[in-house]
DOMI-445252 format. One line per field, with one value per residue (C-alpha): residue in three letters; residue number from 1; x negated, y negated, z negated. Coordinates in nm, 2 decimals, always signed. Example, Ala and Ser with C-alpha at 12.3 -4.5 7.8 and 13.67 -1.06 7.14 Angstrom:
2
rest = ALA	SER
nr = 1	2
u = -1.23	-1.37
v = +0.45	+0.11
w = -0.78	-0.71
//
This chain:
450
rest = UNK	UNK	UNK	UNK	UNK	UNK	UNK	UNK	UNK	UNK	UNK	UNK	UNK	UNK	UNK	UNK	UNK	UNK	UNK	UNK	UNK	UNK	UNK	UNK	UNK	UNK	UNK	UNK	UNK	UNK	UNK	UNK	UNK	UNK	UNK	UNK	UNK	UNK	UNK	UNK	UNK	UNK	UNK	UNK	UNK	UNK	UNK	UNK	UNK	UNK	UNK	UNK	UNK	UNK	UNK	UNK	UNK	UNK	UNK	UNK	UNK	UNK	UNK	UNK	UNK	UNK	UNK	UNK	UNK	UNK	UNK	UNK	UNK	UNK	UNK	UNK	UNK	UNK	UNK	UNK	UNK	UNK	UNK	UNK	UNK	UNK	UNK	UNK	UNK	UNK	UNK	UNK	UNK	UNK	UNK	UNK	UNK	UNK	UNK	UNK	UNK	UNK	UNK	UNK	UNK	UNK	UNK	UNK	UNK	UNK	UNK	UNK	UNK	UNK	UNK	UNK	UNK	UNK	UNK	UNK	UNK	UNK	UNK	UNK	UNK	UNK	UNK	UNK	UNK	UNK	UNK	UNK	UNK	UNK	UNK	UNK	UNK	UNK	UNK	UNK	UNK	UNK	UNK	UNK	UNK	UNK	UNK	UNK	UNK	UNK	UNK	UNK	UNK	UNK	UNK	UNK	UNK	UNK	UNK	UNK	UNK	UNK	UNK	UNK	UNK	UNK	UNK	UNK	UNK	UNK	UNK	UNK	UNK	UNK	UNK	UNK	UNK	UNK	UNK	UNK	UNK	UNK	UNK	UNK	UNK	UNK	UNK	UNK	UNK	UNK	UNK	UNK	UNK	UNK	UNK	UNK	UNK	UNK	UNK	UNK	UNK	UNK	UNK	UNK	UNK	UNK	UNK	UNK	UNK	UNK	UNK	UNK	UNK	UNK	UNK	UNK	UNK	UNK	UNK	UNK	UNK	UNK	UNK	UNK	UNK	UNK	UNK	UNK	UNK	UNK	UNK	UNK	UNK	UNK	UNK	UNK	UNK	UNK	UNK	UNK	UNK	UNK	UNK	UNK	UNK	UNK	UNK	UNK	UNK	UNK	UNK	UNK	UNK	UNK	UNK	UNK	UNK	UNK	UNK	UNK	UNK	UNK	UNK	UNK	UNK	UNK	UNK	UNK	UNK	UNK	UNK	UNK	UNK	UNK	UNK	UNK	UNK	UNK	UNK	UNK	UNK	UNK	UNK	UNK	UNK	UNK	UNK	UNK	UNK	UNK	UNK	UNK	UNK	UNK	UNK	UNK	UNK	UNK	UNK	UNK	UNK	UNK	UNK	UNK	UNK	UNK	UNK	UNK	UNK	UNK	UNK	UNK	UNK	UNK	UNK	UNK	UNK	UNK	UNK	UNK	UNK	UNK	UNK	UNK	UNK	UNK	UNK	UNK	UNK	UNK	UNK	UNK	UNK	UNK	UNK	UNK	UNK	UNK	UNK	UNK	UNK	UNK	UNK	UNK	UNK	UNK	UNK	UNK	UNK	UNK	UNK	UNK	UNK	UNK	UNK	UNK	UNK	UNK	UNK	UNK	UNK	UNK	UNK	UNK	UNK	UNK	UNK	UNK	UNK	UNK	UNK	UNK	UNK	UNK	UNK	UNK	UNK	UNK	UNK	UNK	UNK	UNK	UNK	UNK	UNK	UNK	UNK	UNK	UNK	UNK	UNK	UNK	UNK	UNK	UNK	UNK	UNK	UNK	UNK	UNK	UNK	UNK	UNK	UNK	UNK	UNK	UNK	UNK	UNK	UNK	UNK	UNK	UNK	UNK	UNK	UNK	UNK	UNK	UNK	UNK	UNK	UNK	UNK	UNK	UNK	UNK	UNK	UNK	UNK	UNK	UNK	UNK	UNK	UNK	UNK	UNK	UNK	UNK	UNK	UNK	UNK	UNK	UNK	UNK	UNK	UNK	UNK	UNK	UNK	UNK
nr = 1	2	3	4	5	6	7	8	9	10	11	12	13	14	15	16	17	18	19	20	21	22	23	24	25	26	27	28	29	30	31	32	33	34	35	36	37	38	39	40	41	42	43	44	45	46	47	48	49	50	51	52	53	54	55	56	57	58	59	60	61	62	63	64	65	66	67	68	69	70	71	72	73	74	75	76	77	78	79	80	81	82	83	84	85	86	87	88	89	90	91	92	93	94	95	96	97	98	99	100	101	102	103	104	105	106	107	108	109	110	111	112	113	114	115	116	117	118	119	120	121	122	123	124	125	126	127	128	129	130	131	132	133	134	135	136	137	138	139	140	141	142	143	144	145	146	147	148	149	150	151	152	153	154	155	156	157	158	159	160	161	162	163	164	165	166	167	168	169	170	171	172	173	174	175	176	177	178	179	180	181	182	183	184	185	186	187	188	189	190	191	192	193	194	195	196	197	198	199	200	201	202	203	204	205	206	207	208	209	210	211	212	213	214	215	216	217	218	219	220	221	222	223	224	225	226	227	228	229	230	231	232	233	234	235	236	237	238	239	240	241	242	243	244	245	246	247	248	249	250	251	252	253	254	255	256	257	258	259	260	261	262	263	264	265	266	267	268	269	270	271	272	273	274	275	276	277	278	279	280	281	282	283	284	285	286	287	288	289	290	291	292	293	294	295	296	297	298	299	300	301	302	303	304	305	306	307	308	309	310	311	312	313	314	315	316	317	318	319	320	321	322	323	324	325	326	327	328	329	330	331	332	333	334	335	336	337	338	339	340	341	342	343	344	345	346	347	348	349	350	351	352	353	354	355	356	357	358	359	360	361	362	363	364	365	366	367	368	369	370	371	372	373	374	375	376	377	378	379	380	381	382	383	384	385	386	387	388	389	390	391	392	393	394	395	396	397	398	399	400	401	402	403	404	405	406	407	408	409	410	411	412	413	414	415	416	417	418	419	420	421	422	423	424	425	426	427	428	429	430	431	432	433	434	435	436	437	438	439	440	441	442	443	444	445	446	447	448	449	450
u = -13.57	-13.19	-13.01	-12.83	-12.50	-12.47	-12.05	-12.00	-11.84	-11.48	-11.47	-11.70	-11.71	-11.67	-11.92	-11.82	-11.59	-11.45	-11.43	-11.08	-11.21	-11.45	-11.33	-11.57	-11.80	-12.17	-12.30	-12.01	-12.02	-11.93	-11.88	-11.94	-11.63	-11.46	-11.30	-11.54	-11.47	-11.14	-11.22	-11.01	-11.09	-10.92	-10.66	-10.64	-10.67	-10.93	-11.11	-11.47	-11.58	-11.92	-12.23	-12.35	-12.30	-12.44	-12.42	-12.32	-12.58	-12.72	-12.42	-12.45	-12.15	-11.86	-11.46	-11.34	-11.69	-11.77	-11.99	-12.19	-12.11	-12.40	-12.58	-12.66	-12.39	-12.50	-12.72	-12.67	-12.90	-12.96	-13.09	-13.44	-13.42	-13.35	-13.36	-13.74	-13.84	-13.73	-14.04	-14.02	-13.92	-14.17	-14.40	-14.54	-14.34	-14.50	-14.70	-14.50	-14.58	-14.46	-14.14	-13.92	-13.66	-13.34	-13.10	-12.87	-12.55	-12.24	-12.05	-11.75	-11.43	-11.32	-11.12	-10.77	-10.68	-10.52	-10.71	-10.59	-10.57	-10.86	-10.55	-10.38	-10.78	-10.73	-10.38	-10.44	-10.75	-10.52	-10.30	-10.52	-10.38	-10.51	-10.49	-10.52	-10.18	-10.00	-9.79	-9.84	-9.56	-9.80	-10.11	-10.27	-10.13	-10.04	-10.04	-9.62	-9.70	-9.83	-9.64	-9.34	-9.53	-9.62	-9.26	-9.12	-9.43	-9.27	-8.88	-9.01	-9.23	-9.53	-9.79	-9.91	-9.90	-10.15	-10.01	-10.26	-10.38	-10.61	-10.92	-10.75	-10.38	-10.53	-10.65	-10.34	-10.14	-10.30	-10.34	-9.95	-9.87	-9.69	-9.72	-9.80	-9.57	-9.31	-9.48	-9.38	-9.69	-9.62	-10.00	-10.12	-9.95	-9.78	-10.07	-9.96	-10.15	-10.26	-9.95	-9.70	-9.76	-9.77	-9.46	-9.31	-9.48	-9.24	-8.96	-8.99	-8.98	-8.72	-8.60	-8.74	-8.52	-8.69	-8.68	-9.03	-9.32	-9.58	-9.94	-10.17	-10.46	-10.40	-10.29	-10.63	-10.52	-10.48	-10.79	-10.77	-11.07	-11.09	-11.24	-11.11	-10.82	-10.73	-11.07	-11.11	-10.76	-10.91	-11.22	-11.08	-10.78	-11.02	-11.24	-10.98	-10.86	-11.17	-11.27	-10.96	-10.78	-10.41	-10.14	-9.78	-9.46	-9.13	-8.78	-8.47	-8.32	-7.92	-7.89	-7.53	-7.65	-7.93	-7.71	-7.43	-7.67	-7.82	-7.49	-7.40	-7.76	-7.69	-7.40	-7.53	-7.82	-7.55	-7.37	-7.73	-7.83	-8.15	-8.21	-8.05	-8.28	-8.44	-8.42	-8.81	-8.80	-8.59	-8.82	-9.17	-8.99	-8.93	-9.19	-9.39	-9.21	-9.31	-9.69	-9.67	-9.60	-9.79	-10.18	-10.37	-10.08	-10.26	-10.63	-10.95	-11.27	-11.57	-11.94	-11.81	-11.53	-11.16	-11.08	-10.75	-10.63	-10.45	-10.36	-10.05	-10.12	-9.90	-9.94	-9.64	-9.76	-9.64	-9.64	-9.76	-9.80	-10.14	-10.16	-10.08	-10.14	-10.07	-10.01	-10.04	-9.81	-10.04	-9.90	-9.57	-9.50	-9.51	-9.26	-8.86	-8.68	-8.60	-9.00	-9.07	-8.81	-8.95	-9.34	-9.25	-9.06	-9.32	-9.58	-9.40	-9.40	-9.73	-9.81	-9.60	-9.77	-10.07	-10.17	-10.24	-10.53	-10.82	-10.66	-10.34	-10.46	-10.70	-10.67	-10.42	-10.35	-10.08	-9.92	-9.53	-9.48	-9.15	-9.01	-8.65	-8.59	-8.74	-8.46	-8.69	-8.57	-8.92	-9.28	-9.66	-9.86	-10.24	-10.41	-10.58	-10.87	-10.98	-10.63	-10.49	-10.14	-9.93	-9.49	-9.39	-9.01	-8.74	-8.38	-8.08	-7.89	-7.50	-7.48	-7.29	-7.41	-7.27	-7.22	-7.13	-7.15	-6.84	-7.01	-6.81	-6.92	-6.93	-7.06	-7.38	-7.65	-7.94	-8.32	-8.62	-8.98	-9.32	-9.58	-9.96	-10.18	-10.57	-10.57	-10.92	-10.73	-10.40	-10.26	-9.90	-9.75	-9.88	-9.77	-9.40	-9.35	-9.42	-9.16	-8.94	-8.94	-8.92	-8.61	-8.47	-8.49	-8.32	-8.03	-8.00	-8.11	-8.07	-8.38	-8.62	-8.48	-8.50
v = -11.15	-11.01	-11.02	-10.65	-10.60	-10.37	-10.17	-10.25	-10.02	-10.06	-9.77	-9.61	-9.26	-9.34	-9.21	-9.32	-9.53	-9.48	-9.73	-9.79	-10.07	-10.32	-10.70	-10.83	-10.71	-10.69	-10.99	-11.18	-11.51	-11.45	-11.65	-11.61	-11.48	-11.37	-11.03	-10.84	-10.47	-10.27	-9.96	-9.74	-9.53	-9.24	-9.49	-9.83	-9.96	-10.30	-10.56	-10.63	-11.02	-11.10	-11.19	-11.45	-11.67	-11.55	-11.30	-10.93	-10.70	-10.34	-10.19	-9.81	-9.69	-9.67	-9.62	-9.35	-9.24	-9.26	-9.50	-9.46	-9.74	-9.95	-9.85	-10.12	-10.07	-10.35	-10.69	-11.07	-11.27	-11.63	-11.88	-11.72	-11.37	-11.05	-10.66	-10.65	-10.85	-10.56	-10.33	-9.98	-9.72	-9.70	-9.95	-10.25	-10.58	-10.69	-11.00	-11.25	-11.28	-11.48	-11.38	-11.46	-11.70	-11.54	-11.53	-11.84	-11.72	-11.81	-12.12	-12.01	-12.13	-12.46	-12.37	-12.47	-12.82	-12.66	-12.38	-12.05	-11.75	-11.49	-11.24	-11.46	-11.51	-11.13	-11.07	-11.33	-11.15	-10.79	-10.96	-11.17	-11.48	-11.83	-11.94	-12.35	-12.28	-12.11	-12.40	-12.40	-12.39	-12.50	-12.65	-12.30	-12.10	-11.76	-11.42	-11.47	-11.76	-11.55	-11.28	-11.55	-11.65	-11.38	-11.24	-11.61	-11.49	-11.17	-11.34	-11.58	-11.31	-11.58	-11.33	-10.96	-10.90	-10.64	-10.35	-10.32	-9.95	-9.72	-9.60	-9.24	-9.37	-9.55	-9.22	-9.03	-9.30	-9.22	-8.85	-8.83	-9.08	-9.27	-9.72	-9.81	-10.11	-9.86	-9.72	-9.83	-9.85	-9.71	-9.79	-10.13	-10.45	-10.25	-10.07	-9.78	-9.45	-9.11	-8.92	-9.25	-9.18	-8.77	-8.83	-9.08	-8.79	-8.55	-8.72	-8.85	-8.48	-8.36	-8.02	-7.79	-7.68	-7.34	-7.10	-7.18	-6.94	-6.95	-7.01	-6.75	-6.92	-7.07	-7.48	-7.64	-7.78	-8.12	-8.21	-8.46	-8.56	-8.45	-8.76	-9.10	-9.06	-8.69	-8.56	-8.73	-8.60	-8.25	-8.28	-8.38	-8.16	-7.87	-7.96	-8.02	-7.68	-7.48	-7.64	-7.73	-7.44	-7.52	-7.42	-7.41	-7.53	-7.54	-7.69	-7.77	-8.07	-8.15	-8.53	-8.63	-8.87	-8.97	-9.02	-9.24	-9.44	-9.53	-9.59	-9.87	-9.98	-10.05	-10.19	-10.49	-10.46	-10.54	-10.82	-11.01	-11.00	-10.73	-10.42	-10.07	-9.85	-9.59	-9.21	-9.21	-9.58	-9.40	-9.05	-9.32	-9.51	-9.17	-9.02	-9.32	-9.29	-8.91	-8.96	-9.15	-8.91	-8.66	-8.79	-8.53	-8.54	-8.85	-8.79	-8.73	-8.52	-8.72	-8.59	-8.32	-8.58	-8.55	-8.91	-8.97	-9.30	-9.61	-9.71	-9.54	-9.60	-9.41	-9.33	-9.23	-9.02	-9.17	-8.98	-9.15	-9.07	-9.00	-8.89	-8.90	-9.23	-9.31	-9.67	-9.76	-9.86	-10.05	-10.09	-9.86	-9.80	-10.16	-10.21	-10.28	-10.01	-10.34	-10.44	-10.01	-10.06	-10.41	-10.29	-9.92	-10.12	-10.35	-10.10	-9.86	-10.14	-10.21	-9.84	-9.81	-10.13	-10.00	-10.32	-10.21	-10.37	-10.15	-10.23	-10.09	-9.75	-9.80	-9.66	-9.43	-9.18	-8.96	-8.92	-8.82	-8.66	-8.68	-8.47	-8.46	-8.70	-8.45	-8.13	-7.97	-7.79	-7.69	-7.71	-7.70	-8.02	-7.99	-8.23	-8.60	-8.61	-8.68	-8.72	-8.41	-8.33	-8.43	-8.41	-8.26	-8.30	-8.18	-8.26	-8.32	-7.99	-7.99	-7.58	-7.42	-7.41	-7.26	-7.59	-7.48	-7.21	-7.04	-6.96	-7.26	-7.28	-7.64	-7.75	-8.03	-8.20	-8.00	-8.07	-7.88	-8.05	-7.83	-7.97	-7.86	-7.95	-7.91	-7.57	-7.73	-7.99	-7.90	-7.57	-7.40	-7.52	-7.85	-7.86	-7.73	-7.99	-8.22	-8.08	-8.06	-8.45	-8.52	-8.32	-8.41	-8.84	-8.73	-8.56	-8.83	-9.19	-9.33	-9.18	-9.42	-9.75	-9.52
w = -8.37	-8.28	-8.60	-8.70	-8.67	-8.95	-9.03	-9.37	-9.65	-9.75	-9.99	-10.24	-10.07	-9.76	-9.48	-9.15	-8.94	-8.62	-8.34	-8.19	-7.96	-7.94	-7.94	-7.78	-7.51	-7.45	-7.35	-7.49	-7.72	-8.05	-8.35	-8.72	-8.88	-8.55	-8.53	-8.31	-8.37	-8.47	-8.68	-8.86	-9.20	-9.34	-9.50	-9.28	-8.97	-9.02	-8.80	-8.87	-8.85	-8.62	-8.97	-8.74	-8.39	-8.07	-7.82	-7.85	-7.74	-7.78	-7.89	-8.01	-8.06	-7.81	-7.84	-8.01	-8.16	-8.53	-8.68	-9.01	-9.27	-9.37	-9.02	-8.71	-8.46	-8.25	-8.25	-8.19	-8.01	-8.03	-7.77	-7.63	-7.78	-7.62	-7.69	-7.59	-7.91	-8.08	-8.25	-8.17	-8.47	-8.71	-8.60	-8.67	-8.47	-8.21	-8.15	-8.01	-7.61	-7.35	-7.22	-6.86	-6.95	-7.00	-6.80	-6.84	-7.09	-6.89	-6.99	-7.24	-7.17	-7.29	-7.66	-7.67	-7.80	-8.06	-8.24	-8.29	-8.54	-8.46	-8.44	-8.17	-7.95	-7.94	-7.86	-7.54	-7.45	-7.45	-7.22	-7.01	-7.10	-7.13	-7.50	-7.35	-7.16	-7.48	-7.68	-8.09	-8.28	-8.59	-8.68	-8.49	-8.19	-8.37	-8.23	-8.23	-8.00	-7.79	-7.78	-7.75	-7.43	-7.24	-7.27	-7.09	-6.84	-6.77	-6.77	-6.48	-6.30	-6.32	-6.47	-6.49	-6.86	-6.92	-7.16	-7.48	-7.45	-7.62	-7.36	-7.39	-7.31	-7.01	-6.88	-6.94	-6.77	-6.45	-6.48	-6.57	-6.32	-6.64	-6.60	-6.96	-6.90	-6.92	-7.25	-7.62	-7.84	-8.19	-8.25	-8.43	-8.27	-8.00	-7.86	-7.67	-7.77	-7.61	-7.81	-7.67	-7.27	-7.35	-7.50	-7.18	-6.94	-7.10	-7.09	-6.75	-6.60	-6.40	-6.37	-6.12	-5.84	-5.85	-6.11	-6.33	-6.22	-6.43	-6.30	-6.22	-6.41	-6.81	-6.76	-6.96	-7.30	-7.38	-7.60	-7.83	-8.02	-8.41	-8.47	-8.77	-8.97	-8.89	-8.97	-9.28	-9.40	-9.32	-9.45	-9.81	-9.83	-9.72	-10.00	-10.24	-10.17	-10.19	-10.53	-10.73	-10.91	-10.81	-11.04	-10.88	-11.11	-10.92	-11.12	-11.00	-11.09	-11.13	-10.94	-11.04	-11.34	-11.13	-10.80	-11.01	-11.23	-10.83	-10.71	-10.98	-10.93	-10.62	-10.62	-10.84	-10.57	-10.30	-10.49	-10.55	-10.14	-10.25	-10.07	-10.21	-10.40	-10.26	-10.41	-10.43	-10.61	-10.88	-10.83	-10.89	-11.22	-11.38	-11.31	-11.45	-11.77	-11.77	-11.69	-12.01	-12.22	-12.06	-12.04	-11.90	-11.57	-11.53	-11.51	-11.38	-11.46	-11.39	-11.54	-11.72	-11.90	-11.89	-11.81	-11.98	-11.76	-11.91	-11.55	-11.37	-11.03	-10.85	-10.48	-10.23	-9.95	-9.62	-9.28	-8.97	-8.62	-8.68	-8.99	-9.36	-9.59	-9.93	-10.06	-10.42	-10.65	-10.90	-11.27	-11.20	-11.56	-11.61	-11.34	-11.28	-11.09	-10.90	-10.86	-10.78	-10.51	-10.36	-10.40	-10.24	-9.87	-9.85	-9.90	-9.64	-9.38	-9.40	-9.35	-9.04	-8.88	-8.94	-9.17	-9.53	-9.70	-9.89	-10.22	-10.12	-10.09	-10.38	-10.79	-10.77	-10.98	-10.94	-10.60	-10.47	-10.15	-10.02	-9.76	-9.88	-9.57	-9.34	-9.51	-9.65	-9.97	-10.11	-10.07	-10.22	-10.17	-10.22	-10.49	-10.39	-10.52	-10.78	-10.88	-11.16	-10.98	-10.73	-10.71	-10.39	-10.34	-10.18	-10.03	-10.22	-10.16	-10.28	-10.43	-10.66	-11.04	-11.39	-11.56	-11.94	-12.20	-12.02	-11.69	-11.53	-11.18	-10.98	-10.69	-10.78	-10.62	-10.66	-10.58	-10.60	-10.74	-10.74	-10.92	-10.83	-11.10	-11.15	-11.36	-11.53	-11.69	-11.68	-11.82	-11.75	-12.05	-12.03	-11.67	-11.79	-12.06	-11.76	-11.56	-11.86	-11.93	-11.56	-11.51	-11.88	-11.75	-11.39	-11.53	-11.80	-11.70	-11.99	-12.16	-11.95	-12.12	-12.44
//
């Protein structure tokens, strides 16, 4: 009987999955615990291993379709079985009948003498090269060496290196006319997207010696399907709109104390070799401090309870390409600006490679958005659920301010934070004293080591 290969769950409420690519293709060896599909989830990007040994067959689901979690999305036969010995839906199996012999599975490659990473088996396959040619520089051949060898291919002009490339990037690249060797991929491990060769098509094109006429008939749009992390985004902020009251608090804050406090933090930074801290690191240890004081900033409502957390989890909202994510900082309260800091760029990277792990977008409870970065001076973030509030915060703006009793005016740093907080749980007041601590431990550092 072919044994089910069933897409496992990697969150509690999560639904569906969609399929970047598969690994492996039908008819294909595979082994237990090799990476056979890539999927992606409304937070990461994730390989799922083969259950068992044998070959890949039936598969239900193709590239770029979603696939329900807990739900066969292919089998695995072993020596002797095929689809047919399969009962129809609903009825009783079979009895077991002679069958033709199947056809004879092609001998697999000989394995290299050294073995290698299941990262590094599908890097080579991407690139179409032989992982018995590729020298180790360890105990296994990694996906560096690799990488390390196909770019000494390319320097000697010995071998076609194959550009890793969605299915939809693949058709773009012909219909723009665009080589995806001339493509940077800003997807997982280099591999060039649909957005990538749109973006290479439109910066390739030259200017039109005629004056532009525009066509008699509309140009068709370019679709792109609402399909993986962009739908799921939708789907929750649209719910989270429609059923969360949102209450909108907006402060500004004076930065000077915050900014020179920083600047000597950084300096000591400097003289011990670690990176400079971040204006967000400083934004997630205050705020931290604040949550603390203010318990119902960080909660839930679950059966009909307020859930007043212990835990302050807080997430930092990180754009992508394709999206929005949000790592975790577990424990923050618990945590050095220094740790904040080291935590928040590793967390960031990960992000941007497209490589964070299910517990790194797990537990949070209070979230940051950021777009300071972007100039923005002000916005409204909607709520994670089932998260209370969430900080959206601005730029750094220098303006002028009355400073003292005498109406003495002096240019400062200024910056704007709006809070939206669940009006269920929270109320204004509540959600001001919140503000007022925040902005109180910005303007005087000195109150979180209080």
């Amino acid at each position: 009987m072919p044994t089910p290969f069933i897409m496992p769950k990697m969150d509690m409420d999560q639904e569906v999955v969609t399929i970047i690519s598969w690994l492996k293709k039908e008819g294909e060896r595979i082994e237990k615990g090799e990476p056979v599909i890539e999927v992606e989830t409304d937070k990461i990007t994730s390989e799922i291993e083969a259950p068992e040994s044998g070959i890949l067959a039936g598969i239900l689901y193709q590239e770029n379709e979603e696939a329900p979690v807990t739900k066969v999305v292919a089998y695995i036969l072993k020596e002797g079985e095929s689809m047919d010995s399969l009962p129809a839906a609903g009825a009783p199996a079979a009895p077991q009948v002679a069958q033709p012999a199947a056809a004879p599975v092609p001998a697999q490659p000989a394995k290299p003498a050294v073995p290698a990473t299941p990262l590094a088996e599908k890097v080579s396959a991407d690139l179409h090269i032989k992982l018995d040619q590729v020298p180790a520089s360890g105990p296994k051949v990694t996906r560096k060496d690799v990488e390390s060898f196909a770019e000494s291919l390319k320097e000697q002009g010995e071998h076609r290196v194959q550009t890793p490339a969605t299915p939809a990037a693949r058709r773009l690249s012909g219909e723009n006319g665009v080589p995806l060797d001339a493509v940077s991929g800003t997807g997982p491990r280099g591999r060039v997207q649909a957005a990538d060769v749109l973006h290479q098509a439109a910066a390739a094109q030259v200017a039109p010696e005629k004056p532009f006429k525009p066509a008699s008939k509309a140009l068709p749009a370019t679709a792109v399907p609402f399909v993986g992390k962009r739908k799921r985004i939708a789907e929750r902020l649209t719910a989270s709109y429609q059923s969360i009251p949102h209450i909108f608090l907006t402060v500004e804050v004076d930065m000077s104390a915050a900014e020179a406090a920083r600047k000597r933090v950084n300096q000591l930074a400097e003289k011990q070799g670690k990176p400079a801290v971040s204006v967000t690191a400083f934004l997630v240890k205050t705020v931290a401090w604040a949550l603390k004081r203010h318990p119902y900033l960080n909660a839930t409502l679950q059966d009909d309870k307020i859930q007043l957390l212990q835990d302050v989890n807080i997430g930092v909202a990180t754009a992508l390409e394709d999206g929005l994510i949000v790592p975790v900082i577990q424990a923050a309260d618990q945590l050095s600006l220094a740790g904040i800091n080291e935590h928040l760029r590793y967390l960031t990277a990960q992000a941007r490679a497209g490589a964070l792990t299910a517990e790194e977008v797990a537990g949070g409870t209070f979230t940051i958005s950021n777009l300071g970065m972007f100039g923005i001076s002000s916005f409204t973030a909607i709520i994670n659920p089932p998260q209370s509030a969430i900080l959206a915060v601005g730029t750094v703006t220098r303006k002028p301010v009355v400073v003292d009793e005498n109406d003495t005016i002096a240019v400062r740093p200024i910056m704007n934070l709006t809070l939206s907080a669940d009006h269920r749980l929270v109320d204004g007041a509540v959600a001001a004293a919140f503000l007022a601590d925040l902005v109180s431990a910005l303007e005087a550092p000195e109150l979180v080591l209080y």
